[in-house]
Structure formats: C-alpha cells, structure tokens
Phi, psi and omega in degrees: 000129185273134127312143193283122159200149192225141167036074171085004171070025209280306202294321193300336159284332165250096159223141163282151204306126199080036182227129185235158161270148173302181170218105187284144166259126172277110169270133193268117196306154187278186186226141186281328160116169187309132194278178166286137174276313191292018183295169175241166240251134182302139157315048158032128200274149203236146160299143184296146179280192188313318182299323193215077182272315182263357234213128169246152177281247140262154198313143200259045150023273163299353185243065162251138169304151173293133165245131180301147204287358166278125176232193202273337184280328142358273174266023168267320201299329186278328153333282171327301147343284198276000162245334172290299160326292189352295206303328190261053169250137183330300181297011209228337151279344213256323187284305190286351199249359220262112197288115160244128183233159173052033198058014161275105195322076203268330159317316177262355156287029199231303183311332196282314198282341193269331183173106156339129161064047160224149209207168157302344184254001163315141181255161185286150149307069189262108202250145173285342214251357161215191216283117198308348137332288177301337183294109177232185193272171197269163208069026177255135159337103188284352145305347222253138174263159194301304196237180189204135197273355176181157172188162192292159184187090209069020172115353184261172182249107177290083174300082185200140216281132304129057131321078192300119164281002166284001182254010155242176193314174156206188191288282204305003168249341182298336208274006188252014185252153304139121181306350183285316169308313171289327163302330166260030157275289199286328170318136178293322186296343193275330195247270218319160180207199160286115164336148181269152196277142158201195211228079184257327166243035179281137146247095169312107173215010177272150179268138136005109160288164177085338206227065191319129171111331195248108144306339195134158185228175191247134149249123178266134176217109186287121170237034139080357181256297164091042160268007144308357158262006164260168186284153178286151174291337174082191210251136183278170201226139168210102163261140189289160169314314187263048160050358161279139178268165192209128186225141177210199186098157153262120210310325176312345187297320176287006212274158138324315181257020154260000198265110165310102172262009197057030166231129175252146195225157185196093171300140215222115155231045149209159185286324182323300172302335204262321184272352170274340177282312192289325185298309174319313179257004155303147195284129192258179183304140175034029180294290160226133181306141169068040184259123160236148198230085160299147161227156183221152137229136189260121189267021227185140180266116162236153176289121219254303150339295200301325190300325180309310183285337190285322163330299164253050161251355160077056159229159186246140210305183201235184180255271195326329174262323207236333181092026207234121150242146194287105205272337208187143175209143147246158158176192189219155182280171177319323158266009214357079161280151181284146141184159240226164147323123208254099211254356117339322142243026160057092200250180173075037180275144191274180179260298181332326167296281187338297165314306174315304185273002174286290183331300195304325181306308207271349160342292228271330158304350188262163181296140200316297181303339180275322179281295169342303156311326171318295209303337173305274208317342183287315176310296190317296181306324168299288142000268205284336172268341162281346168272335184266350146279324165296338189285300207276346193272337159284316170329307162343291171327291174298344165278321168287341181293315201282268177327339181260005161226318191303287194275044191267099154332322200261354185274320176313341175298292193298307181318285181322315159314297210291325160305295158304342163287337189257352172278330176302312179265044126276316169211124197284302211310338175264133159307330191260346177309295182290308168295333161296276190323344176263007179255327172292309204312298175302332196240015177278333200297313204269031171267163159254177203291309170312301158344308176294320173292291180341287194306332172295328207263308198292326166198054118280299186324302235263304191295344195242018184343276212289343165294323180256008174268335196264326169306323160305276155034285184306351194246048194006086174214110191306113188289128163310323145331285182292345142328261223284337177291359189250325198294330174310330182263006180236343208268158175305104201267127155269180187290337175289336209281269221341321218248329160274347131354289172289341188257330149337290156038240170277353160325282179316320184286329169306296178287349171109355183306296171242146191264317211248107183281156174230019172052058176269144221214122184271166185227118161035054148083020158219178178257136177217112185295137160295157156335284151338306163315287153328296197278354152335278165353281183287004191252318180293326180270076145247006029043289189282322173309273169332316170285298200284358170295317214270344187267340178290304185283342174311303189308294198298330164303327196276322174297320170303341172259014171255109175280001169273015165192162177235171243231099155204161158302142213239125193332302149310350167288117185255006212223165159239171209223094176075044181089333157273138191190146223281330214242005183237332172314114174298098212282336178285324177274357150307297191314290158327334168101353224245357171249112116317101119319312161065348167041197131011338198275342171333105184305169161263142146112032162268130184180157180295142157302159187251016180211167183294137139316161172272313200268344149334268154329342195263312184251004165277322200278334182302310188278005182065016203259312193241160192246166139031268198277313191287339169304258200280019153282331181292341183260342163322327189235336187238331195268209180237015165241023170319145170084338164251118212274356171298320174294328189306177167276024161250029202235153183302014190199072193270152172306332183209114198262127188245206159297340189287313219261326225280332175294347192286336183292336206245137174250130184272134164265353189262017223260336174235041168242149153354145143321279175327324177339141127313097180301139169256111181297001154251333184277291209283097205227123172254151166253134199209164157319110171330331167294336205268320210294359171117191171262338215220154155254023119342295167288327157313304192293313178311299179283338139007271253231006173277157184265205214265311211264351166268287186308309132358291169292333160320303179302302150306320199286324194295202147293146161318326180281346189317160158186165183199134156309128178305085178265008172286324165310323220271318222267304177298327192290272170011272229295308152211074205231303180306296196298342164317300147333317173247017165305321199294307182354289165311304154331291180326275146012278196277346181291311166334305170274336167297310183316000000 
C-alpha cells in the first residue's frame, strides 16, 4: 500500500482537519514462491562466433534440461489436487466427526443402530423437488436428524454433539451429479432462508416520560474480539476432476450482523435499568483484555441499524452526530488491567480520536496564511491526481489490446509444447522426453493462468534464454541480467562482502581445496586489495550474481504474461520509482500501452532507463507503432547510440536496410568462388540478419546455401519502398554501445537499493 507524500513530506504532514489521502492498494503478480539457490545459474550472453558475427542462430532449444518424470509443478499440482479431495472425502468427514469414549468407537455402533446397512459407499438420493440439505442416502429415514445431542452409554447419558457423516457433502455424491443437479445445487434460492431476527430497523423516537429531551439509554459492550475485520467464510467450493464446480452453503454467511464483531448494543428506557446492565457487564480487575463497556444517554431519536454499523466500525457514537452522552465507560488494557472513565476529558478515546484532536491542535496553531497555503496545495494535488486517473483509465485500453495479441500466455505456452513434442520424436530412446511432452500435452489445456506463468519463468525463460531477454529489452527496460552480470565487475566491494570471501578462502585453503594463498591482510580494521585480489573477489560473486540476474529475469518474463493486473503509474506518485516517474514518462508512449511501468513489482536490478533502446525503437518501428522519419528522429534524440553514423541511414551498419543498402548485411559464400563451384555443406554458409532469414526456419536454412545471384533475385522481386530492420546493428549497438552506456546507471541503481 502506497501512502500519499509530496517533496519532503511537507504538505503530507499539514492537511487540513479531516482531510486525507486515499490510500491505494497494488496488485502485485502472484509469486511462485523461493527458487532454490543451487539452481544453476543461466548463461550470460557471449558474443557471436565467426558464423554468426551478425547474426545469432536458432533459438537454443537444445539446451533444456533433462527433467525427472516427477517434476516440482507436478507434485505441488497433485498435492493440491489431493488435499483438496481429501478435505470432502468421506473417510476424512467421518474421522473428524467420530465419537470415541473410553477407546471405543461410539459412532459406528450409533450409525448401525440409527439405519441399518447405510455405509459411506451408499449412493445418494438425489431429489430436485427439496432443499439440497434433505438429500441423503438411500435407506436413511427421511425423519432422522442430521445431528444428535447426547446418548447412551454403559447405562449413562453421554452428552456429546453427534453429527452423522452419511448426512453430510462428500466426494461421492459431487462427483456423480448431472449438470441439471449441479445447477440446482449450486443456485442461491435454493440455500437462502429466514433472515435471522433482528431489530435493525427499530427507531428509537418517542421521548421518555418524566424526561424531556431522553429517547431512551445504550449500554455498549466492546469485547475486543474485532472479527468484523475479517472476510466472512463464504460459500464452500469443491472442483471436479472435469472442471465443474459445485458451491453451497448459505449465502446469509455474508449479511452483516452475522459476522461477531464483539460489539453489542442493549437499549434502555429508564436510566435505573440501563445502569444495573452497565454495573453488570463492566470488566472487574484482570477480568478480560481489551473489553470496554459504554453507557450513552440519547438526546437525538436513532435508528438502531445506524447504531450497528457505526459500533462496528469501532468508534464510539459522538453528541453531535447521534445526540448520545457519554454518562460512564470502563474498560481493561492489554494486560487487562481495569481503568476507568475520566469524565474530564471524556476519557476511553480510540486513537483515531486521539489523531484527530492532535491534528486539530496543531491546525489551529498555524497562521490564516499558513492554512490558506495547505489548503492550495491540497487543492492542487487533487487536481492533479484526478488528471492522472483519467490518463491510466485511457491507458487501460491499450493494455487490454496489448495482452489478447502481443502477450498472450498460451502462445509461448503452446511453442514450449510443440517443442517438446519435436524432442520427443527426435529421441525415443529418451523417457523423460517422451513423458514431459505427453504430460504438457494432457495438463496445458486445464491450466490456470499460474500454471502457466510457472512453465514461463521455470522453462521457456531458461530454454529460450537470449530471445526472451531481447524481448524484456524491446519493453525499455534495463533486465535484471543484464544488471547484475555487469555490476560483478564494476560496483564497489564492501567489507562485508570482502570479509565472506575471505573467510570462504581460508576455508577452501583448510580443506584443500584451493592451493594458492593470496595473503589478504586488515589495514586499521578493514581490507585493502591488489589487483590479484579483487579479481578473486570478484570472480567468486560472479556465480551468485549471474544466478540471481537470470532468476530476476525469468521472474520479470513471467510478470509480462500476467494479464491479471495492470502496469500503470499510480495517480499519487510524486517520486520517482525504478526509474518511472510522472514528470520523465514519455506520455505518448505511455498512453499506447508500449511502457510496463510495473511499480514497485520490479525484480531486482531490474529498472528503466534514462534514455530510448535501440531495440526498444526497433520493435515499435517493426510492429507499425511508429513510421520511419519519427524511427529515426527518436534514435536521433532520444536514444543511446545518438550521433553515431556508422548506424544512421547512411552508415555502414545502418538500423535499417533497404534495396540501396542491403548487400553491406550480408556475407555471400559463394562471392570468391567459380560459377561452376560446388556448395559445400561445411564451408560454404552465407551470413546475413535474422530479419533477411525468412518466416520459417525451413526458409532460413535455404538461404543459408543461396548464392549472390538468388539474393539479387529475391531482392528485385521485392517492392521498391521495402525495408527490414538490421538486427545484427540492433545486436551490436546493445551489446556494445548501450550496456556500456548503463553501467553508472546500474551503479546508481544498486547504490539506491543497498541503502
């Protein structure tokens, strides 16, 4: 929950009385929960060989783990699964309800004796035409009550509470009901019953006799239990195997005066009565904590409903709003000790009163002028955060669009499949092969939306490594990879890290581990390295680094496919928050949907940039969000390879390739051999841009082996107007012009987040 604050927190500290910030609540993506630190750690991106200098090849497939045929989503699903049965299974109602006395089973001679021969494998009696409560199984008495309050025993009367589990839900009867049954199971009209009586729409409004001016007197009795802040239990759940649900219970579970808020109210018309209920229900020395007890007398005709809701909101009624005086209060404190009504300051004030008359004091010290100014400001900030919710309420649009096409969870979901379905038939001999892919096959349809996130963060991220980092990349956003593989080699080492280093070490060196001492040495209590040192230093968090970047990106890859909440700046943000900020946000490109802000939710060392990606720019110009002229005035202006014309469109590596241009991308293999040459399938490879490669990689691999005189005809065959983005430019600019570029960035970044 974000809190309201502006510049030093000045205004946030003077608003005028009664005046608040709202307070928003963030949803925050769910969490899969802690990977394990021995995972092993994602690979750090390498510069491209000889082959694919401009180029990288296909997505790197091959390098998915072998997985055991139990896998971790696996037995948390089937767990779930099996406690969720568990919880309705006969044998599992039957066990919690089951009387035993002196070690004797007392139930099931209690079941035998009430109806003979009906067992937990009976099947139910299911009638449409009454209250899903009467269905019981067949041969049960349709007179016989559900539960029973006492029986015999050796000749005694047992008092003890009885409940037959054949009379209650189970597995065996949801999973045998006919959708017609389950719809009239599940209908509410069906559940509902008589409001339970209460007197909520009573008004006190006749005056007292002898006593003008008095409705009548209250005794209030706070008992400290506040479980009116809790959610109502709600309706019960049970799902079937084939994915229909089944909801029961009574609906009434939500009504208000069904929830025990521990506050009680008890109307009075003579004062005599109304002060022996109060002597009565006052708290004695350590009687119970947190009990409080009120008398009111009401000078004001109230509604008795209004007294409930206010009561349980935990204020205590006012003169002013209710007419109600406060005649007399006890109560007892935390250890519960007594202490009594102060009738001098109207004592037993809650801390919202306390805050309140605190607030007003220090109003009323400031000057006309001094208020006058809150009060602008105050204005001003309302003002400006109602403009900044109509901004995120257009935004919306463009965010729902952006998920049912960019960022639809099933297609990578499905890619990952289809992958494993071609590993499998690739190789019978593996088993584990064969059984992951007939295990996606069976369980993608019937995932839910985690399930799904699950398989992105734990294996698409991992198999498809340098693809989905360029793809974080494309959302201008600096990757938690890309962070932490850089920072191991620049950020400051403190003494702490220095000194588990060291003691790592001398460990290794105990055991044998390691051979080669390097004499690390304190100086007035701290350590100071050589060169040699350092890079120790730095070569052991390089391990841990790397892992925790590719486990940051993975998390934030998972976060772009969750379509259950959305990425907007939050109206009251006055600061800035990972890099995003109200007053630096490129607002067209906000609007558009084309900035994950992502708020707080950020992995670490993840965060915006202060300047445009290249690949950022790139896949805007690809995707038609942007034209041409505005493509290269933005890299021109905005971005981090500005000023440099080897990238322009006349530069030898230009961002964007046209008919003019298009031979500097490509290395021909055929360019100093014979016509009549023979292509040779090791040597001969032409290297050209992933944009140059075709739709398919079918169509890649051909052109792999075309010679100068087939791309030449391709090339005529196009439009004139043609173009296609360089990604081999886009890949050198990144790799080494940006990420250069953002080191202090990062520095900044992490000093920020150590702090």
């Amino acid at each position: 929950m974000w809190l309201f604050a502006v510049h030093e927190g000045e205004v946030a500290r003077s608003l005028p009385p009664g005046k608040s910030r709202p307070a928003y609540r963030v949803r925050g993506p769910p969490y899969s929960g802690i990977r394990s630190t021995e995972a092993p750690a994602p690979r750090a991106p390498q510069p491209p060989s000889a082959s694919a200098s401009r180029e990288k090849g296909p997505p790197p497939w091959h390098a998915a783990p072998k997985l055991k045929p139990a896998t971790r989503p696996t037995r948390r699903r089937y767990h779930a699964e099996r406690n969720a049965r568990a919880r309705y299974s006969y044998e599992k109602l039957e066990k919690a309800r089951r009387v035993v006395v002196k070690g004797k089973n007392l139930s099931a001679e209690f079941m035998q004796s009430r109806a003979p021969g009906v067992t937990g494998e009976t099947p139910w009696e299911k009638d449409l035409t009454v209250h899903p409560l009467k269905w019981r199984r067949y041969g049960m008495p349709k007179d016989l009550p559900t539960m029973v309050d006492d029986y015999e025993f050796e000749g005694k009367r047992i008092y003890r509470f009885f409940i037959d589990p054949r009379m209650l839900f189970d597995c065996s009867l949801f999973d045998n009901m006919t959708d017609e049954e389950i719809a009239y199971f599940n209908d509410e009209k069906h559940w509902s019953g008589d409001i339970p009586k209460n007197y909520d729409h009573v008004t006190l409004e006749n005056e007292l006799e002898g006593e003008p001016g008095v409705y009548g007197y209250l005794v209030h009795v706070n008992r400290g239990r506040k479980e009116k802040n809790n959610p109502p239990r709600g309706r019960s759940r049970y799902k079937r195997k084939d994915g229909k649900e089944l909801v029961w219970d009574d609906p009434r579970l939500d009504a208000p005066y069904w929830q025990e808020c521990g506050d009680y109210m008890y109307p009075y018309f003579t004062e005599e009565e109304a002060l022996r209920a109060f002597k009565f229900e006052k708290p004695g020395e350590y009687s119970r904590i947190y009990r409080k007890v009120y008398l009111y007398r009401l000078t004001k005709p109230i509604n008795l409903g209004d007294v409930r809701v206010w009561l349980n909101s935990d204020r205590p009624l006012r003169k002013k709003e209710h007419g109600a005086i406060l005649l007399d209060a006890a109560g007892t404190d935390t250890y519960g000790r007594l202490y009594v009504f102060d009738k001098s300051r109207q004592a037993l004030l809650s801390v919202d009163e306390l805050d309140e008359i605190e607030e007003q004091e220090s109003w009323d010290r400031l000057t006309p002028e001094e208020q006058q100014k809150i009060n602008d400001e105050y204005e001003y900030y309302e003002k400006l955060e109602e403009e900044r919710r109509q901004i995120n309420e257009k935004r919306f649009n463009a965010l729902d669009h952006l998920f049912k096409e960019r960022f639809n969870v099933d297609d990578p979901v499905t890619s990952l499949l289809k992958w494993a379905e071609e590993k499998a038939e690739n190789h019978p001999d593996d088993e584990s092969a064969g059984f992951w892919a007939e295990e996606l096959r069976e369980e993608i349809p019937n995932m839910s939306l985690d399930e799904k996130l699950d398989l992105l963060e734990e294996h698409v991220y991992p198999n498809d490594y340098y693809e989905c980092e360029e793809l974080l990349r494309s959302l201008n956003i600096v990757t938690p990879d890309e962070t932490m593989s850089h920072l191991v080699e620049v950020m400051p080492l403190s003494q702490k890290t220095i000194e588990e280093v060291v003691a790592k070490h001398k460990y290794n060196l105990k055991q044998g581990y390691e051979t080669k001492k390097l004499g690390f040495r304190r100086k007035a209590g701290e350590f100071h390295l050589n060169e040699e040192q350092e890079q120790y230093v730095r070569s052991k968090l390089r391990i841990p680094y790397n892992r925790r970047g590719g486990e940051g990106s993975a998390t934030l890859f998972r976060r772009v496919y969750d379509n259950e909440w959305y990425r907007c700046l939050e109206p009251e943000q006055h600061e800035e928050l990972n890099g995003f900020s109200w007053e630096t946000i490129n607002m067209e490109d906000y609007l558009a949907g084309r900035l994950l802000t992502f708020g707080d939710a950020l992995p670490y060392g993840a965060f915006a940039p202060k300047h445009d990606r290249i690949e950022f720019l790139a896949d805007l110009l690809k995707r038609g969000e942007i034209d041409m002229p505005t493509f290269w005035k933005r890299v021109e202006d905005s971005s981090y390879v500005s000023g440099m014309e080897q990238f322009g469109p006349d530069g030898d590596q230009s961002f964007i390739l046209t008919k003019k241009n298009w031979r500097q991308a490509v290395d021909f293999w055929d360019t100093d051999y014979p016509e009549d040459y023979e292509w040779d399938s090791y040597d001969n490879i032409s290297v050209f841009p992933k944009s140059l490669g075709g739709d398919s990689e079918e169509e890649y691999s051909k052109r792999l082996i075309w010679r100068t005189k087939d791309w030449e005809a391709w090339i005529d065959s196009l439009p004139d107007d043609w173009w296609a983005v360089n990604t081999a430019s886009v890949w050198t600019a990144v790799h080494d012009f940006e990420q250069p570029a953002l080191i202090p960035e990062m520095l900044a970044y992490h000093a920020t987040k150590a702090n």
